[in-house]
PyMOL Python script that loads the backbone (N, CA, C, O; Angstrom):
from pymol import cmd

cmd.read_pdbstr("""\
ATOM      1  N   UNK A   1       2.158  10.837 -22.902  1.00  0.00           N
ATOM      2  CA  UNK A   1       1.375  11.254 -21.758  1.00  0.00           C
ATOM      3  C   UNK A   1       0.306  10.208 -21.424  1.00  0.00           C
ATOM      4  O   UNK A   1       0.101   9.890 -20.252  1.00  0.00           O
ATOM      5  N   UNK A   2      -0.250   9.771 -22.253  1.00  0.00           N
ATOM      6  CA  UNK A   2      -1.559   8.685 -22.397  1.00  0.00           C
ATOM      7  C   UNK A   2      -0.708   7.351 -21.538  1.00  0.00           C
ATOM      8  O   UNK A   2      -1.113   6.907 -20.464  1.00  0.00           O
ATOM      9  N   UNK A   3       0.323   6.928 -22.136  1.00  0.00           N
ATOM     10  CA  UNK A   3       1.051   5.903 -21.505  1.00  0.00           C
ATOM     11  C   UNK A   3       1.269   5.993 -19.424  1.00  0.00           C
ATOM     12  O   UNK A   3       0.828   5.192 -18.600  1.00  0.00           O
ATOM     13  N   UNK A   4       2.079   7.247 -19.183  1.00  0.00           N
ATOM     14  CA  UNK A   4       1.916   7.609 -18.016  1.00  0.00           C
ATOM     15  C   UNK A   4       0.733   7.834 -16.967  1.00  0.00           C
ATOM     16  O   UNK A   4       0.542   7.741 -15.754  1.00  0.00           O
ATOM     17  N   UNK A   5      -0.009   8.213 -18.232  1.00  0.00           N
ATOM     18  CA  UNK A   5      -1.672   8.193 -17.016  1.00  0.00           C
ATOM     19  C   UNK A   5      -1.869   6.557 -16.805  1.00  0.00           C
ATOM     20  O   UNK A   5      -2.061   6.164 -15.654  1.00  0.00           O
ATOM     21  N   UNK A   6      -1.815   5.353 -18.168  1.00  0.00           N
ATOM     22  CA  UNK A   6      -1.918   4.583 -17.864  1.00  0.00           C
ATOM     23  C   UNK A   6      -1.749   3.668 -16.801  1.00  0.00           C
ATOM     24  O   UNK A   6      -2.487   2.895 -16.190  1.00  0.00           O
ATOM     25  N   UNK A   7      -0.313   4.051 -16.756  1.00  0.00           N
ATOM     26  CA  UNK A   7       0.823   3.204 -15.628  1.00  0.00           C
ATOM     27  C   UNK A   7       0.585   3.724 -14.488  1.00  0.00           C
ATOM     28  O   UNK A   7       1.127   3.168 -13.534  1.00  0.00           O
ATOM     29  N   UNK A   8      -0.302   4.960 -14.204  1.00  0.00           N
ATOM     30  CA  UNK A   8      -0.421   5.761 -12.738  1.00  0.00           C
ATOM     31  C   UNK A   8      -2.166   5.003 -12.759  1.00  0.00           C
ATOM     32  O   UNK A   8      -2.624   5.060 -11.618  1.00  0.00           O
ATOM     33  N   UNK A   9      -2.702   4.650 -13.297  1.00  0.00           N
ATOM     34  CA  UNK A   9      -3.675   3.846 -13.015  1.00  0.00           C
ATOM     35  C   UNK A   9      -4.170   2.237 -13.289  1.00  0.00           C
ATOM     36  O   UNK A   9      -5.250   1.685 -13.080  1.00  0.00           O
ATOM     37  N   UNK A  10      -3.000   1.784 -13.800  1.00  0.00           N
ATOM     38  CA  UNK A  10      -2.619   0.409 -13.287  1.00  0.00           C
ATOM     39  C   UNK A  10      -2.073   0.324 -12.170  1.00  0.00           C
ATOM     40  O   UNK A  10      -2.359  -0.742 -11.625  1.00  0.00           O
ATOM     41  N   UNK A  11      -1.215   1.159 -11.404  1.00  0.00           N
ATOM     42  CA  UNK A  11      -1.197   1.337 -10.095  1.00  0.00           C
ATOM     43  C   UNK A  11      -1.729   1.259  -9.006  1.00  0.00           C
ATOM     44  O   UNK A  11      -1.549   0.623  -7.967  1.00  0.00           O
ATOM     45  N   UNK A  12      -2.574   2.168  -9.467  1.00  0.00           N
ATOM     46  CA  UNK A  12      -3.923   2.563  -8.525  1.00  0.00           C
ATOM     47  C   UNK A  12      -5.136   1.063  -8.235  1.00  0.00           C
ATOM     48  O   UNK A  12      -5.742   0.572  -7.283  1.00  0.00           O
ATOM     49  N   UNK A  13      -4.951   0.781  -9.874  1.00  0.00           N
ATOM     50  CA  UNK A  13      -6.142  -0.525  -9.987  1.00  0.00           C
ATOM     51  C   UNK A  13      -5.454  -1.521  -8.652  1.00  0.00           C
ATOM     52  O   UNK A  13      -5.865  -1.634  -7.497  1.00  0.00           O
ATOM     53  N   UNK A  14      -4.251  -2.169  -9.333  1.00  0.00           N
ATOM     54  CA  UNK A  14      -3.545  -2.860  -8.597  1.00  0.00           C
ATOM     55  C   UNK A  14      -4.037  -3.058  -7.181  1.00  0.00           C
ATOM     56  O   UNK A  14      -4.901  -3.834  -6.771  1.00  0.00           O
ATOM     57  N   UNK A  15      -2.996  -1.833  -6.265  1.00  0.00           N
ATOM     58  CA  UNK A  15      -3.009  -1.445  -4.956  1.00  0.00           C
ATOM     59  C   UNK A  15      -4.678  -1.818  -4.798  1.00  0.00           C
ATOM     60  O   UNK A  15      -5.148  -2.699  -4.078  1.00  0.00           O
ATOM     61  N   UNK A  16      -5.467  -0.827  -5.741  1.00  0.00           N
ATOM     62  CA  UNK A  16      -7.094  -0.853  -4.708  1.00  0.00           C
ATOM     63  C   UNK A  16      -7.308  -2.521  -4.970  1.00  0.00           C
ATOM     64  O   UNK A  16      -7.511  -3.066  -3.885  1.00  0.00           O
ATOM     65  N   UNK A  17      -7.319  -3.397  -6.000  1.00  0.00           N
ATOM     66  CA  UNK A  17      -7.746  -4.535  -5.331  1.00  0.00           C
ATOM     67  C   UNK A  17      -6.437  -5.300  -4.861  1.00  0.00           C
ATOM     68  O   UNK A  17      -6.838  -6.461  -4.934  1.00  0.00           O
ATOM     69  N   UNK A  18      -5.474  -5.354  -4.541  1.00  0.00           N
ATOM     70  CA  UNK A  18      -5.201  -5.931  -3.768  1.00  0.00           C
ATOM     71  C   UNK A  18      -5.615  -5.752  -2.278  1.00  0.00           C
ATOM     72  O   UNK A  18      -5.821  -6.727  -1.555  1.00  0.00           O
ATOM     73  N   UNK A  19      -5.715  -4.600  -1.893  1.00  0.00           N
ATOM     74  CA  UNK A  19      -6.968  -4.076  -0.608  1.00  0.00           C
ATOM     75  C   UNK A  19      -7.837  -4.667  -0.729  1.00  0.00           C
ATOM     76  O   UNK A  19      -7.968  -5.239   0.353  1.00  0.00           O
ATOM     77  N   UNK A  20      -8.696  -4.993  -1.437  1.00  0.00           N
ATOM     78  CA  UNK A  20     -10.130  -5.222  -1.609  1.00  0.00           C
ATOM     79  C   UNK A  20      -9.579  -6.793  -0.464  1.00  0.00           C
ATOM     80  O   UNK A  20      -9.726  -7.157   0.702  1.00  0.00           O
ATOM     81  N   UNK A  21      -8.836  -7.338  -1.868  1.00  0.00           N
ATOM     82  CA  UNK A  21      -9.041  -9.216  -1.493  1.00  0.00           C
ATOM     83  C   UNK A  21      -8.220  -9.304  -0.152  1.00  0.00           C
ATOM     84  O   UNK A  21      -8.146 -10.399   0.406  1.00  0.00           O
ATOM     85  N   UNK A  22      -7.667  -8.323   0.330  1.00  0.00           N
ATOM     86  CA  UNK A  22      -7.052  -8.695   1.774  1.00  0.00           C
ATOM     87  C   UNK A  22      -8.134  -8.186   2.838  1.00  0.00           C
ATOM     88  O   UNK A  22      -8.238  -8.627   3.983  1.00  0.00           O
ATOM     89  N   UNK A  23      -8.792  -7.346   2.357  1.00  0.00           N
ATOM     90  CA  UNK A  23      -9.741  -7.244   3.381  1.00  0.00           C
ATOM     91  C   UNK A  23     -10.981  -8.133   3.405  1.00  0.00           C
ATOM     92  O   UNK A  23     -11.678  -8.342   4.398  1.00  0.00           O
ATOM     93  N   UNK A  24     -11.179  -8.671   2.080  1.00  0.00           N
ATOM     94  CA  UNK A  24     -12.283  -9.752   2.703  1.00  0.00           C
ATOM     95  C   UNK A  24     -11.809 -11.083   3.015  1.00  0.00           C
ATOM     96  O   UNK A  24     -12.442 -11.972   3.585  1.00  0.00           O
ATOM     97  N   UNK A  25     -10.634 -11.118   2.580  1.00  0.00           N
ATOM     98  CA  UNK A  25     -10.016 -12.398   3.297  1.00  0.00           C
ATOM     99  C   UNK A  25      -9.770 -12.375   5.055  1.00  0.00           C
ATOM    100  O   UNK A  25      -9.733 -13.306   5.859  1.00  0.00           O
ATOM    101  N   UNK A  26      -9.647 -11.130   5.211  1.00  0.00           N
ATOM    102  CA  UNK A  26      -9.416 -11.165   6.802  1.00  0.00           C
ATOM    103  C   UNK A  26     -10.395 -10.353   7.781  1.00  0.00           C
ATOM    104  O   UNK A  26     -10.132  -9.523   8.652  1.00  0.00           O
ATOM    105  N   UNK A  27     -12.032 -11.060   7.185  1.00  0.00           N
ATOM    106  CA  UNK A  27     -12.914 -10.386   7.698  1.00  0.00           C
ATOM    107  C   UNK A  27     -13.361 -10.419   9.281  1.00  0.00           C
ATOM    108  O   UNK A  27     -12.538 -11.055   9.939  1.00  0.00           O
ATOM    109  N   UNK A  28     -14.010 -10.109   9.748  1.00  0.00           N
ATOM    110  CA  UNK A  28     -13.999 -11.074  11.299  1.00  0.00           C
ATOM    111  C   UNK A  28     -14.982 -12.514  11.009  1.00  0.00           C
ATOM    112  O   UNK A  28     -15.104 -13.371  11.885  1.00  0.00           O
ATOM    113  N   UNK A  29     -15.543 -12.611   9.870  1.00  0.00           N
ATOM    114  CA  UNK A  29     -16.349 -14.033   9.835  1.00  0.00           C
ATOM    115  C   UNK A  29     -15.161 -15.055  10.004  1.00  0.00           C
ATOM    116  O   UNK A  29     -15.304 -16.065  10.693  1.00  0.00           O
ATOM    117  N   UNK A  30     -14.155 -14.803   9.448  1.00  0.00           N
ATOM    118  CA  UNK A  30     -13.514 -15.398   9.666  1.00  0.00           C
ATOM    119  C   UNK A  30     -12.522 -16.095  10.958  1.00  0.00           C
ATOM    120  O   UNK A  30     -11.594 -15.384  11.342  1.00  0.00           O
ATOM    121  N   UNK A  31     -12.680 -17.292  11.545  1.00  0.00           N
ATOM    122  CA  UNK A  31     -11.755 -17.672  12.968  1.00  0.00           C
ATOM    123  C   UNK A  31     -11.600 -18.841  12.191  1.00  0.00           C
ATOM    124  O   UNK A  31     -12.002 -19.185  11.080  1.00  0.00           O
ATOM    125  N   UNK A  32     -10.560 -19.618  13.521  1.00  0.00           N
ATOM    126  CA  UNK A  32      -9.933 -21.154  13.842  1.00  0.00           C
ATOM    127  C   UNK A  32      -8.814 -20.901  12.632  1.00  0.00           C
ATOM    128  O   UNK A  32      -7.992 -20.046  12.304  1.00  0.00           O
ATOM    129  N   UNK A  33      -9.445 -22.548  12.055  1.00  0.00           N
ATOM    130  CA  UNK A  33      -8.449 -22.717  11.190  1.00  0.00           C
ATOM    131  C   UNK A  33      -8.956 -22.108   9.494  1.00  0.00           C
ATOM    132  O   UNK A  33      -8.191 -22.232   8.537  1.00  0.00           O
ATOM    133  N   UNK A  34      -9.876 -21.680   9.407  1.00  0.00           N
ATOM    134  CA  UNK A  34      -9.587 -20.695   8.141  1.00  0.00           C
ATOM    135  C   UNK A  34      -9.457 -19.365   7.989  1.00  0.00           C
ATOM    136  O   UNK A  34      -9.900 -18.916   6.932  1.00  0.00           O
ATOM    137  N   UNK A  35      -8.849 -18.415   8.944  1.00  0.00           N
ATOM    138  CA  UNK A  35      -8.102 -17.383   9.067  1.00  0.00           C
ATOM    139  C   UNK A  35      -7.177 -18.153   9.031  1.00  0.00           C
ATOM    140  O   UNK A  35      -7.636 -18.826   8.108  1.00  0.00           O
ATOM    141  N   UNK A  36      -6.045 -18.737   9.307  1.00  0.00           N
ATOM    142  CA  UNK A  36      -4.474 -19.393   9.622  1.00  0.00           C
ATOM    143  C   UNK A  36      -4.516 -19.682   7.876  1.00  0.00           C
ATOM    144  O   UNK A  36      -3.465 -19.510   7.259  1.00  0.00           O
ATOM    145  N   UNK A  37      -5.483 -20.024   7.293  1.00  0.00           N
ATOM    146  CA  UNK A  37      -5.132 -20.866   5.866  1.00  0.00           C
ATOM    147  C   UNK A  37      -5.325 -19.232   4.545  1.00  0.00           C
ATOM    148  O   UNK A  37      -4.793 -19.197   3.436  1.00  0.00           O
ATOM    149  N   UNK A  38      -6.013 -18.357   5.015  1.00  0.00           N
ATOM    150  CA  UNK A  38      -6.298 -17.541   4.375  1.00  0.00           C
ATOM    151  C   UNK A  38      -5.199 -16.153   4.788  1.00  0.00           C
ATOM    152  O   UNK A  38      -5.494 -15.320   5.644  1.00  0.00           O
ATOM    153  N   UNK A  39      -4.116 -16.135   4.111  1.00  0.00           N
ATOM    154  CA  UNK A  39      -3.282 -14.699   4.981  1.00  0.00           C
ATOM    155  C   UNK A  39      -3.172 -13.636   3.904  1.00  0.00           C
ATOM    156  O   UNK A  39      -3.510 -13.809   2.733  1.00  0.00           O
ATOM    157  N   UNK A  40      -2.639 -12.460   4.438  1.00  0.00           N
ATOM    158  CA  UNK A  40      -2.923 -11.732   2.835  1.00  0.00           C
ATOM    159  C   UNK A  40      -1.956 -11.763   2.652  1.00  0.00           C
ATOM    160  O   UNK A  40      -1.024 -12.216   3.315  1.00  0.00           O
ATOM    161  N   UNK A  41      -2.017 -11.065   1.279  1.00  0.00           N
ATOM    162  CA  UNK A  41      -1.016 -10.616   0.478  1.00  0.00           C
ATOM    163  C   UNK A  41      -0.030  -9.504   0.972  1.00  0.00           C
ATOM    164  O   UNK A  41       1.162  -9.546   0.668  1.00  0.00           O
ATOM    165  N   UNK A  42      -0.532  -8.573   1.695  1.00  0.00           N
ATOM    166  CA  UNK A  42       0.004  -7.403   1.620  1.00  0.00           C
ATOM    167  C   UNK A  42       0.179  -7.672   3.367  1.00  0.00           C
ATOM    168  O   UNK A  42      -0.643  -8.182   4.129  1.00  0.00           O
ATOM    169  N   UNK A  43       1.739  -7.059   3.714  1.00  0.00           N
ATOM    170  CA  UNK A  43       1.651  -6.670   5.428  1.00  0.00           C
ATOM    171  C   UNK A  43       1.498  -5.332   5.391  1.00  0.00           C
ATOM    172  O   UNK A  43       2.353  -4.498   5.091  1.00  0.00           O
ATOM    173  N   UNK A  44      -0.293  -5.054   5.899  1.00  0.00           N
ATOM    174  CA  UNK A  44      -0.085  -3.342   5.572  1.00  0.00           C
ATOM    175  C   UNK A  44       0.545  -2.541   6.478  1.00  0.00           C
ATOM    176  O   UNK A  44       0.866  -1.401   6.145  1.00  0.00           O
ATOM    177  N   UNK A  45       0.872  -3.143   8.052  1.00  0.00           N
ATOM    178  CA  UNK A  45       1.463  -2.129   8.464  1.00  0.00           C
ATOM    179  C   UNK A  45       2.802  -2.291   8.729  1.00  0.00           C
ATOM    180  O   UNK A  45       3.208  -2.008   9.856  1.00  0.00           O
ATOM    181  N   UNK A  46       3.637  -2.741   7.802  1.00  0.00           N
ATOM    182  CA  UNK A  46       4.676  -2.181   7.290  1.00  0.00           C
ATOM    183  C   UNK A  46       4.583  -1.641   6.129  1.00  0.00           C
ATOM    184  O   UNK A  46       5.604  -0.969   5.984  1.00  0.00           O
ATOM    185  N   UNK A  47       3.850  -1.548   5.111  1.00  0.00           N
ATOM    186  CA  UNK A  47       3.589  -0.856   4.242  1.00  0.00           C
ATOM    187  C   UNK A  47       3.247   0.530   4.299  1.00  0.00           C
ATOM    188  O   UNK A  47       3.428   1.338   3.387  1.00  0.00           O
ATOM    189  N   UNK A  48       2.499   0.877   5.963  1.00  0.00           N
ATOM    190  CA  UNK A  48       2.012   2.280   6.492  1.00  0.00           C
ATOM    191  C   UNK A  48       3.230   2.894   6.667  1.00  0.00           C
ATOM    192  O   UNK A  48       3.498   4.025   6.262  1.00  0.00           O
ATOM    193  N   UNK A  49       4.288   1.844   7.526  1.00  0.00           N
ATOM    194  CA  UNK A  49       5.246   2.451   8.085  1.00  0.00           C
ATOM    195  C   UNK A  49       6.405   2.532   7.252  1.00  0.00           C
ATOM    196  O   UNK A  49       7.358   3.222   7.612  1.00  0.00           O
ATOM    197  N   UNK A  50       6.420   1.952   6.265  1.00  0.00           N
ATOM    198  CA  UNK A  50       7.487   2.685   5.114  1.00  0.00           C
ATOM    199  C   UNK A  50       7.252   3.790   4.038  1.00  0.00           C
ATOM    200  O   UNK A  50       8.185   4.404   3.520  1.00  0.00           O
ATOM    201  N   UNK A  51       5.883   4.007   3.726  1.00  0.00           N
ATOM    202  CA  UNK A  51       4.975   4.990   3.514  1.00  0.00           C
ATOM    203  C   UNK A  51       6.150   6.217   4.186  1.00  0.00           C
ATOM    204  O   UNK A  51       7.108   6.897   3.820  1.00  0.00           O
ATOM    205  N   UNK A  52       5.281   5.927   5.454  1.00  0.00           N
ATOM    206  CA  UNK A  52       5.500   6.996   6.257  1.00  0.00           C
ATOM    207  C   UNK A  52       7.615   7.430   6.225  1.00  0.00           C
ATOM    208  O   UNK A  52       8.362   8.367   5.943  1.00  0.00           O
ATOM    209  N   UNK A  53       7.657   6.587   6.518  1.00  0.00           N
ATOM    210  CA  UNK A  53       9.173   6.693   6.499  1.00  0.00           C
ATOM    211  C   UNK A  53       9.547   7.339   4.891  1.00  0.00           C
ATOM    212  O   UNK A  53      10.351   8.249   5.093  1.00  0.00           O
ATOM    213  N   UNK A  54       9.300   7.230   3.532  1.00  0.00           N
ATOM    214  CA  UNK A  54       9.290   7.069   2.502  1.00  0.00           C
ATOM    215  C   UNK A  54       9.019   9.154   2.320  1.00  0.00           C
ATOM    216  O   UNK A  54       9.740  10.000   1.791  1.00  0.00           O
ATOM    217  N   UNK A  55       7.399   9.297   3.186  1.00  0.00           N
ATOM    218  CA  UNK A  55       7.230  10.903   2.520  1.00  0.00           C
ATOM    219  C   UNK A  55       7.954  11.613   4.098  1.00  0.00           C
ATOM    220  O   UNK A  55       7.742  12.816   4.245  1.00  0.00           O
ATOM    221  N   UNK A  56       8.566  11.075   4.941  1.00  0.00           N
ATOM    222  CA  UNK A  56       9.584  11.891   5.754  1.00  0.00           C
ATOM    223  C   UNK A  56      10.763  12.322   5.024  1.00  0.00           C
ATOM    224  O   UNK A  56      11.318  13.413   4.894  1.00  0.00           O
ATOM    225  N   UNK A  57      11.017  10.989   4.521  1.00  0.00           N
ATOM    226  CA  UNK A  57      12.731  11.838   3.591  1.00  0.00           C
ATOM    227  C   UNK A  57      12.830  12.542   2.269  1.00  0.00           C
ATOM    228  O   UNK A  57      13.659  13.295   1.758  1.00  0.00           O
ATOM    229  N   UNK A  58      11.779  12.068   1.930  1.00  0.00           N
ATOM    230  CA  UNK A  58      11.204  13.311   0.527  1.00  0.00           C
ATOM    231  C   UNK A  58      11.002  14.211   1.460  1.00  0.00           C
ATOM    232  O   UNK A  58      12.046  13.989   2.072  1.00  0.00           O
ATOM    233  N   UNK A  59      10.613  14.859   1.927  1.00  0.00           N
ATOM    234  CA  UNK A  59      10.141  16.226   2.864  1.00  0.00           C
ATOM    235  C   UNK A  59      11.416  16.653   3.046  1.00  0.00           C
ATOM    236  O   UNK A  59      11.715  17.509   2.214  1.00  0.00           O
ATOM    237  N   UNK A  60      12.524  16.315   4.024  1.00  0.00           N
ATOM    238  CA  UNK A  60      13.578  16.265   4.361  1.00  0.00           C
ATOM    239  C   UNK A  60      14.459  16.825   3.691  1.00  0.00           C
ATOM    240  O   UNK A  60      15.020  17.892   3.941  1.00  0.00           O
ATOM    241  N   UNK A  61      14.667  15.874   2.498  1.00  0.00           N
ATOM    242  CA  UNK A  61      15.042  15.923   1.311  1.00  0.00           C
ATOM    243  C   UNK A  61      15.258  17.420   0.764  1.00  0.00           C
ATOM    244  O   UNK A  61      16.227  18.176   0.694  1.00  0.00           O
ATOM    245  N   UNK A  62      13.205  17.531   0.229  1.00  0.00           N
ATOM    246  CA  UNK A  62      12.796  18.991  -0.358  1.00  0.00           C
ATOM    247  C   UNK A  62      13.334  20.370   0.618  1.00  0.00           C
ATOM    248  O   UNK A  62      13.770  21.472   0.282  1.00  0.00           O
ATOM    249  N   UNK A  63      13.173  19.976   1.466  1.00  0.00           N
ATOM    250  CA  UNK A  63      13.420  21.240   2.610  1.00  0.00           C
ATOM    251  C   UNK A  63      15.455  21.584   2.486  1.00  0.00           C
ATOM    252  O   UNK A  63      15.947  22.690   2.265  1.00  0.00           O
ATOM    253  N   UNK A  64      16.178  20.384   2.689  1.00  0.00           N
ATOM    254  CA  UNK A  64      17.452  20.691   1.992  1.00  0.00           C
ATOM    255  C   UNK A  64      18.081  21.465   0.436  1.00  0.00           C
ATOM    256  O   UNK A  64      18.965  22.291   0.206  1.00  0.00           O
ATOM    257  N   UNK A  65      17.062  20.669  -0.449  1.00  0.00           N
ATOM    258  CA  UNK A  65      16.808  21.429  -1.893  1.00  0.00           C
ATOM    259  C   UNK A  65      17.009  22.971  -1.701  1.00  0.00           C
ATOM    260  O   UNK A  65      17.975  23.734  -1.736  1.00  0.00           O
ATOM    261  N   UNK A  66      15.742  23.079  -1.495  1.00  0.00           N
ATOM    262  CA  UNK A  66      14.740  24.225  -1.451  1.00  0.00           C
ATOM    263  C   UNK A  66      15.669  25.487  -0.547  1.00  0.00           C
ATOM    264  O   UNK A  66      15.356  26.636  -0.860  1.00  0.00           O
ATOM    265  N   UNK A  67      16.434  25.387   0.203  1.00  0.00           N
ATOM    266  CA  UNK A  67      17.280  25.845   1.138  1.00  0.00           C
ATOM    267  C   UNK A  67      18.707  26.367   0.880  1.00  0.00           C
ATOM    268  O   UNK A  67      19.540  27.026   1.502  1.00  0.00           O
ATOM    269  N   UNK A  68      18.635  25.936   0.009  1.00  0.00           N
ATOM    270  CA  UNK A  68      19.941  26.568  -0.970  1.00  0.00           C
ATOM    271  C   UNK A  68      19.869  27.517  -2.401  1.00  0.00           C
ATOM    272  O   UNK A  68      20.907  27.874  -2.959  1.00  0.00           O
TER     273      UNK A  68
END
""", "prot")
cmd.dss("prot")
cmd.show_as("cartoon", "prot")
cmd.util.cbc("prot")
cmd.orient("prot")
């Protein structure tokens, strides 16, 4: 159990700073040519939109389950 909490909050660590350093990398101080040299890591909105796509078919999914 100790192991699983672990791995659900190395997760968590992860994800939150990789947020962190993409958001101060792409602050508005930033223009020209050091925004172009600084890009993030993460494309978040495809990340929103597979999210999203991701708890539609679990739902989907559960509602087929659940229905029988």
């Amino acid at each position: 159990m100790q192991t699983f909490i672990g791995m659900i909050l190395g997760i968590l660590l992860l994800v939150g700073g990789v947020y962190i350093y993409d958001s101060i990398q792409t602050s508005s101080a930033t223009s020209g040519q050091a925004a172009q040299s600084n890009r993030t890591i993460v494309n978040w909105d495809v990340a929103a939109a597979e999210w999203k796509t991701l708890k539609n078919r679990a739902h989907e999914d559960w509602v087929k389950i659940s229905s029988k």
